[in-house]
C-alpha positions as CSV (number, residue, x, y, z in Angstrom):
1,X,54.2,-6.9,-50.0
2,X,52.0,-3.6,-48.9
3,X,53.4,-0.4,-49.7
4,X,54.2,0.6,-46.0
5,X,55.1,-0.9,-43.1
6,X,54.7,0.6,-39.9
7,X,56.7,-0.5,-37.0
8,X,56.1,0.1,-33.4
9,X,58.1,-0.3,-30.4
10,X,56.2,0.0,-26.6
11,X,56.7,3.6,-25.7
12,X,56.6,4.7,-29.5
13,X,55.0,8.5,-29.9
14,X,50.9,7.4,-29.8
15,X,50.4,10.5,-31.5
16,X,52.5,9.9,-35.0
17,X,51.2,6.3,-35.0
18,X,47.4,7.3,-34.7
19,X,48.7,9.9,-37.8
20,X,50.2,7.7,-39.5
21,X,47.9,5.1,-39.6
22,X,44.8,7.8,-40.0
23,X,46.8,9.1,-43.0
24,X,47.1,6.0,-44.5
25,X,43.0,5.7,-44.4
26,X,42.3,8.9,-45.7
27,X,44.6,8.0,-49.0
28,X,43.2,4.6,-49.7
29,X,39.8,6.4,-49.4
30,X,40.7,9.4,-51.9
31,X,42.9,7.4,-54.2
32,X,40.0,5.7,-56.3
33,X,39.1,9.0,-56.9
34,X,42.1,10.1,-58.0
35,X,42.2,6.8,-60.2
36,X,45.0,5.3,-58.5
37,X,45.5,2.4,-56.1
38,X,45.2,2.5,-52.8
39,X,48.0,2.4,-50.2
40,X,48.3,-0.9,-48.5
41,X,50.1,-1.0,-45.2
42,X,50.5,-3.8,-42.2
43,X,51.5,-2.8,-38.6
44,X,54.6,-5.2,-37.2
45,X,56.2,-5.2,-34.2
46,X,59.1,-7.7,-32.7
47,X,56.7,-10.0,-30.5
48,X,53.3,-8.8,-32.2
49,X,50.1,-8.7,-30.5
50,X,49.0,-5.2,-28.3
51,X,51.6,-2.6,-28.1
52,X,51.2,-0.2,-25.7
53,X,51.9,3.3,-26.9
54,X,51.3,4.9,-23.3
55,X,48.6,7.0,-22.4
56,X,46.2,4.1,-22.3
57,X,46.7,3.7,-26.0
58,X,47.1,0.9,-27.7
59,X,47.5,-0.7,-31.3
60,X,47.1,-4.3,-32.4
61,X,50.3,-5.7,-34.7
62,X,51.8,-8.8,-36.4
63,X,54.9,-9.9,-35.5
64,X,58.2,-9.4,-37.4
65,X,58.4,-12.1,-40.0
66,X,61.5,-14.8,-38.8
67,X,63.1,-14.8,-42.0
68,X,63.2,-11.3,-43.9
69,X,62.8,-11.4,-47.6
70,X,63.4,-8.8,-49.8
71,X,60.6,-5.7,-49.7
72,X,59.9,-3.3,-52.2
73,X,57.7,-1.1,-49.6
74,X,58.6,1.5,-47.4
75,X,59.3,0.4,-43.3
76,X,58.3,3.7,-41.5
77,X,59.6,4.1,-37.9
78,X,57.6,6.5,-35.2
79,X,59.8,8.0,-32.8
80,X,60.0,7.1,-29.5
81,X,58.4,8.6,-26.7
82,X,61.3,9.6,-24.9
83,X,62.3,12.9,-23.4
84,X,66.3,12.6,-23.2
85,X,69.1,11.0,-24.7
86,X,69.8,9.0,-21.6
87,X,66.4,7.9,-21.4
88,X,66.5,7.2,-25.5
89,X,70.0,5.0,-25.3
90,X,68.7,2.8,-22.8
91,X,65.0,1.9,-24.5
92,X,67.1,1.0,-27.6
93,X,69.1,-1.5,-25.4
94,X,66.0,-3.2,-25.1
95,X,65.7,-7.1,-26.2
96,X,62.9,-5.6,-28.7
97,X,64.4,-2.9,-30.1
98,X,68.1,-4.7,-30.4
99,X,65.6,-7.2,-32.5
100,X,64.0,-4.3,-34.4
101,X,67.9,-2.9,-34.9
102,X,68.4,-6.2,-36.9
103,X,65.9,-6.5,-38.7
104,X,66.6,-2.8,-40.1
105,X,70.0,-3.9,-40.9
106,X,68.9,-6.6,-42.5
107,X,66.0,-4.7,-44.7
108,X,68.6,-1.9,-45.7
109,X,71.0,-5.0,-47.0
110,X,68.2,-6.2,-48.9
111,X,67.9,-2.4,-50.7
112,X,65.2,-1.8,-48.5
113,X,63.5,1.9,-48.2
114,X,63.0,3.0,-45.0
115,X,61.9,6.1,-43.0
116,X,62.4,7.6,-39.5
117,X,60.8,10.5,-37.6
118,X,62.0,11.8,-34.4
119,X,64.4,9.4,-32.2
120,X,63.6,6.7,-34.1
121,X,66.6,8.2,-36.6
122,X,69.0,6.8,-34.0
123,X,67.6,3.4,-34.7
124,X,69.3,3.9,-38.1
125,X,72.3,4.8,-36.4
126,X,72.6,2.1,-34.4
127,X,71.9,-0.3,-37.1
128,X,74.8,1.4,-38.6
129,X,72.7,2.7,-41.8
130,X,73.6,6.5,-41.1
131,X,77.4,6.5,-42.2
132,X,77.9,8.8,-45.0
133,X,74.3,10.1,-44.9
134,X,73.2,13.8,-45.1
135,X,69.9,12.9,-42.0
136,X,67.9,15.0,-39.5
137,X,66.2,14.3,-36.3
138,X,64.5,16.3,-33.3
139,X,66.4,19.8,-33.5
140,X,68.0,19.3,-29.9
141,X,69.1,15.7,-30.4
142,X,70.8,16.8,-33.0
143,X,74.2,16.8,-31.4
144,X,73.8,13.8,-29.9
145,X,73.2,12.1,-33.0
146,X,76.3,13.4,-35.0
147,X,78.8,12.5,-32.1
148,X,77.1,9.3,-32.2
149,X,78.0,8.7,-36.1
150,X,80.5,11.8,-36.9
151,X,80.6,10.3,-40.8
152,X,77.2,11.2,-41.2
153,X,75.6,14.8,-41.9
154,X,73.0,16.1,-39.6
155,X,71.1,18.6,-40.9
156,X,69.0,19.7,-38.1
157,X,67.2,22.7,-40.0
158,X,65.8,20.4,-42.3
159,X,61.9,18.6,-41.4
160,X,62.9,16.4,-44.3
161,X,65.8,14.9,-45.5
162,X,66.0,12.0,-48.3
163,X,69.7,10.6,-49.1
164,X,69.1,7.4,-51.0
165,X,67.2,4.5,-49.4
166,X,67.1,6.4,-46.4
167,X,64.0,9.4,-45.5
168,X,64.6,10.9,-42.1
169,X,62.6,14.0,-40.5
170,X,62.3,16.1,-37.3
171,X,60.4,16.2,-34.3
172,X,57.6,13.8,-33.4
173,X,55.0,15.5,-35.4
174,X,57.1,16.0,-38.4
175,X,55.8,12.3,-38.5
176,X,52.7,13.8,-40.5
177,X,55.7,15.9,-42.8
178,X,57.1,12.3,-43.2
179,X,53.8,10.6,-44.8
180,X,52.8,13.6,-46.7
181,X,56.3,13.5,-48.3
182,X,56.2,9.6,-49.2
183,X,52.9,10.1,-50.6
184,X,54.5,12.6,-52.8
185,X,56.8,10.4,-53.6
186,X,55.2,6.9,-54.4
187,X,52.2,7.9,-55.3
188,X,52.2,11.5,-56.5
189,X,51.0,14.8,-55.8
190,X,47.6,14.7,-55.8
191,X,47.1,12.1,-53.3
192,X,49.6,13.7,-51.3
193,X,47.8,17.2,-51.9
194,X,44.3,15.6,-51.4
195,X,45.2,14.0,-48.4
196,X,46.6,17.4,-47.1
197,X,43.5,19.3,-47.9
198,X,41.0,16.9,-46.5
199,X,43.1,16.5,-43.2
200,X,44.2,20.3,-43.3
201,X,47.5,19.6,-42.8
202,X,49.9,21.8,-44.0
203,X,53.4,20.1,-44.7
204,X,56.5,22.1,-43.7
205,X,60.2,22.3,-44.5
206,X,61.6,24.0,-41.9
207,X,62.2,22.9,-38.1
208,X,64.5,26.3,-37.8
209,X,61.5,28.3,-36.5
210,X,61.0,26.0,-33.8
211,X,64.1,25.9,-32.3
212,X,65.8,27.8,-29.2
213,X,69.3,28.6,-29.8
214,X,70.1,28.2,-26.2
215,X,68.9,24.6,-25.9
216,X,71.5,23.7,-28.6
217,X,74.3,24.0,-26.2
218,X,73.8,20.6,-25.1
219,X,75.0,21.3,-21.8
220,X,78.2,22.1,-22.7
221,X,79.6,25.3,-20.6
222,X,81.6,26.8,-23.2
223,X,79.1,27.1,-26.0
224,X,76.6,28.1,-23.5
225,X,79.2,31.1,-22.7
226,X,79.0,31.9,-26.1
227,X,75.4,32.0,-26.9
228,X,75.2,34.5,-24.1
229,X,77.9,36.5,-25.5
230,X,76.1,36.6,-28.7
231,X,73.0,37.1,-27.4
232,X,74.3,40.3,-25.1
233,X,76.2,41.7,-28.3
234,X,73.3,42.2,-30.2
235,X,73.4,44.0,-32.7
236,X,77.0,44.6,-32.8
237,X,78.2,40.8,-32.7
238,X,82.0,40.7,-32.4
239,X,83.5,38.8,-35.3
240,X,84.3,34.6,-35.1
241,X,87.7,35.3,-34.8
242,X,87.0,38.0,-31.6
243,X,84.9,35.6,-29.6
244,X,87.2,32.8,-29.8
245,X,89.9,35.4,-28.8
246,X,87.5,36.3,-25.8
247,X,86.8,32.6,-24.8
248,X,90.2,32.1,-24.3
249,X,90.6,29.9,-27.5
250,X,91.9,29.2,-31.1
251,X,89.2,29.8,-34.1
252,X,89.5,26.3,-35.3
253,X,89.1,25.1,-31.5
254,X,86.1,27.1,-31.0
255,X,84.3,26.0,-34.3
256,X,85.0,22.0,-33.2
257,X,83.7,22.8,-30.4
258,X,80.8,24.0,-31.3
259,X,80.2,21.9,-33.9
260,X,80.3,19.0,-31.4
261,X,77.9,20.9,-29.2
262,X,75.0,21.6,-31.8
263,X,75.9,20.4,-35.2
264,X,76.6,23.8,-36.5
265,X,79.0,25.8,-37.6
266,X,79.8,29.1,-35.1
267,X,78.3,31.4,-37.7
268,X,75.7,29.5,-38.6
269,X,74.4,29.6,-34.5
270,X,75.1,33.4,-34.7
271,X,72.5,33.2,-37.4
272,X,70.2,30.7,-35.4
273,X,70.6,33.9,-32.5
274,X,69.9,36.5,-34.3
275,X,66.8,35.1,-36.3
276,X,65.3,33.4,-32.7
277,X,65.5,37.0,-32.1
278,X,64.3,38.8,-35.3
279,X,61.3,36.3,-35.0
280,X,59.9,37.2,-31.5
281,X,60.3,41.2,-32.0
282,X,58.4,40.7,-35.5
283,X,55.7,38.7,-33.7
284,X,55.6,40.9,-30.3
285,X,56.2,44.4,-31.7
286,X,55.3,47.1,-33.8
287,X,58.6,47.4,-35.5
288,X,59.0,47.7,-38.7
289,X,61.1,44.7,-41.2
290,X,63.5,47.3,-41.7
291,X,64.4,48.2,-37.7
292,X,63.6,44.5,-36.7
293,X,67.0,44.1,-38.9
294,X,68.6,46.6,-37.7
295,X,68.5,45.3,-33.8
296,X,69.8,42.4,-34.7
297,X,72.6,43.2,-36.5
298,X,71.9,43.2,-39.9
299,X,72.4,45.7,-42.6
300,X,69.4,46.2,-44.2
301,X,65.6,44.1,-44.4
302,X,66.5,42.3,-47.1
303,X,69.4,40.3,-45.9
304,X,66.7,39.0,-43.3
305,X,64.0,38.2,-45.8
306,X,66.0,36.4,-47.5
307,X,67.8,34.6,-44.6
308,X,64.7,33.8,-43.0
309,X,62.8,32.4,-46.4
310,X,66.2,30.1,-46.8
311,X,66.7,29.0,-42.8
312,X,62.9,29.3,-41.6
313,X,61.4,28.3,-44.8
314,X,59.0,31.9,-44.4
315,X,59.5,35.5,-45.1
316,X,58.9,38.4,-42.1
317,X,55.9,39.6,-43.7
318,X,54.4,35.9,-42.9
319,X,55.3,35.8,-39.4
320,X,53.7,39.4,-39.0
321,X,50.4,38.8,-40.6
322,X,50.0,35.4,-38.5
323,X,50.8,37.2,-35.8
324,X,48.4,40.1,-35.8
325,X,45.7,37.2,-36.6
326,X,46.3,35.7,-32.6
C-alpha cells in the first residue's frame, strides 16, 4: 500500500490537489538525499477516470477498490470547492460522495489514518468519525460543524489538529499546512523542512489571524447584536455578565448561544474582537504596542503579546515589521 492516498471528489479545491500532489514530488525527489525512502501515493476517486476539479482542471484517478482492506497509509481528503454550507450539504448528498462517506467509514473501522482540509472535515462527520474528537475546519464553518456533531470539539483557531487516527486542518490552503505536517510526522523533519525550503512554504499554526469576528455570527441576530456592542465599547467592554443583562438574557443563555453561533465561548469572541482590532491599528498606524493595547482595552502591552503569540501564533512586533515591509 503507498503511503498516501489522495481522494478527489468533482468540485474538490483544484488548488490543494495540484499542492498536494506537487508536494508529494518534491519529497520523493529530496528524500534519497536525505537517505530515506520516497513517498508513494495513488490518486482514487469513487468512479475513477478524469475528475474534474473546475476551472478547466483536471486529474486522472483509479477507482476506489470494491472491497477495502486494511491500510497502513494515510487517505488525505481536499476540501471541496464550495462556498456555503447549503451548497456543501447538498454535494455531499451526492451518489459519489455518499460512496466516498463509506468507504471512510469503513477505512476508520479498519484503524485507518486519515486527513481532512477544509470542508472535507464534514465528510468525517458525516461518516460519523468526529464524535468525541478535538477537529478544526474553515474558521466560518466552524459553527456549522459543531451543531452538526455537538460531541465533538471544534477548535477553529487551530490550522492543525491531530486527535488519534484523525488529522484535520483549516481553510483550503491549509491543505499545504496539512502535508507539511504528515511529512513531519511519517517521515521526519527534514523531509518536511526540506520540502518547505525548496517550495518556500512556510507552515503555520494559527487560522486566528485570518479570521473576522463579525463573520462568526453565522447569521444569527443576537450574536451579531453583540459583536456590535463589543465592538462599539471598545476599550471599556462591559463585563459578560453586563451584556447578557443588556441583551435581555441570562449569562448561561447568552454563552449557549454563542457557543452555538461560532464555537466559542463569549469571552473568548471578546478576545477574537479586540485582537481583529489590535491587528489592523498595529498594521495601519503609527501607534505604539503599548497604546495599541490600551485602545483596545487591555491593561498594559504585554497582556497582548502574549495573547496574540498564544491565539495568532505571532507577537505585535511581527505584524509591525511585515507591515512596514508592504
Amino acid at each position: 500500500m503507498p503511503d498516501f492516498t489522495l481522494l478527489v471528489l468533482p468540485g474538490s479545491y483544484a488548488s490543494s490537489v495540484a499542492a498536494t500532489l506537487d508536494m508529494l514530488r518534491a519529497a520523493a525527489s529530496l528524500a534519497p538525499r536525505l537517505r530515506l525512502a520516497p513517498p508513494t501515493w495513488r490518486v482514487l476517486s469513487p468512479d475513477g477516470g478524469p475528475v474534474d476539479l473546475g476551472s478547466g482542471l483536471w486529474v486522472d484517478s483509479t477507482p476506489l477498490p470494491q472491497r477495502l482492506r486494511r491500510d497502513p497509509g494515510t487517505w488525505v481528503l481536499p476540501g471541496l470547492g464550495t462556498e456555503d454550507v447549503e451548497t456543501l450539504m447538498a454535494a455531499l448528498q451526492q451518489p459519489q460522495a455518499q460512496r466516498l462517506i463509506q468507504a471512510l467509514s469503513t477505512h476508520a473501522a479498519l484503524e485507518g489514518r486519515i486527513a481532512a482540509s477544509c470542508s472535507a472535515v464534514f465528510m468525517l462527520q458525516a461518516a460519523g468519525l468526529l464524535a468525541g474528537r478535538q477537529v478544526t475546519t474553515s474558521w466560518w464553518l466552524a459553527p456549522q460543524l459543531q451543531q452538526l456533531e455537538p460531541r465533538c470539539r471544534v477548535d477553529a483557531d487551530r490550522m492543525i489538529c491531530t486527535d488519534g487516527p484523525l488529522c484535520t486542518a483549516g481553510a483550503a490552503f491549509a491543505q499545504v499546512d496539512l502535508m507539511l505536517h504528515l511529512f513531519r510526522q511519517q517521515f521526519g523533519v527534514p523531509l518536511a523542512e526540506a520540502v518547505s525550503r525548496v517550495l518556500l512554504i512556510n507552515g503555520r499554526e494559527a487560522q486566528a489571524p485570518f479570521m473576522v469576528p463579525a463573520l462568526l455570527a453565522s447569521g444569527d441576530a443576537l450574536v451579531g447584536q453583540l459583536l456590535r456592542r463589543i465592538e462599539a465599547g471598545l476599550p471599556q467592554i462591559p463585563s459578560v455578565a453586563a451584556l447578557a443583562q443588556q441583551l435581555g438574557l441570562s449569562t448561561r443563555t447568552l454563552s449557549r448561544r454563542v457557543h452555538q453561533a461560532t464555537g466559542k465561548s463569549t469571552l473568548a469572541l471578546i478576545h477574537s474582537v479586540r485582537l481583529q482590532r489590535a491587528r489592523l491599528l498595529i498594521e495601519s498606524s503609527t501607534l505604539s504596542i503599548e497604546e495599541v493595547a490600551a485602545q483596545v482595552g487591555y491593561e498594559d502591552a504585554t497582556a497582548l503579546r502574549r495573547l496574540m503569540r498564544k491565539l495568532q501564533g505571532q507577537a505585535p512586533s511581527q505584524l509591525r515589521k511585515r507591515s512596514s515591509l508592504v
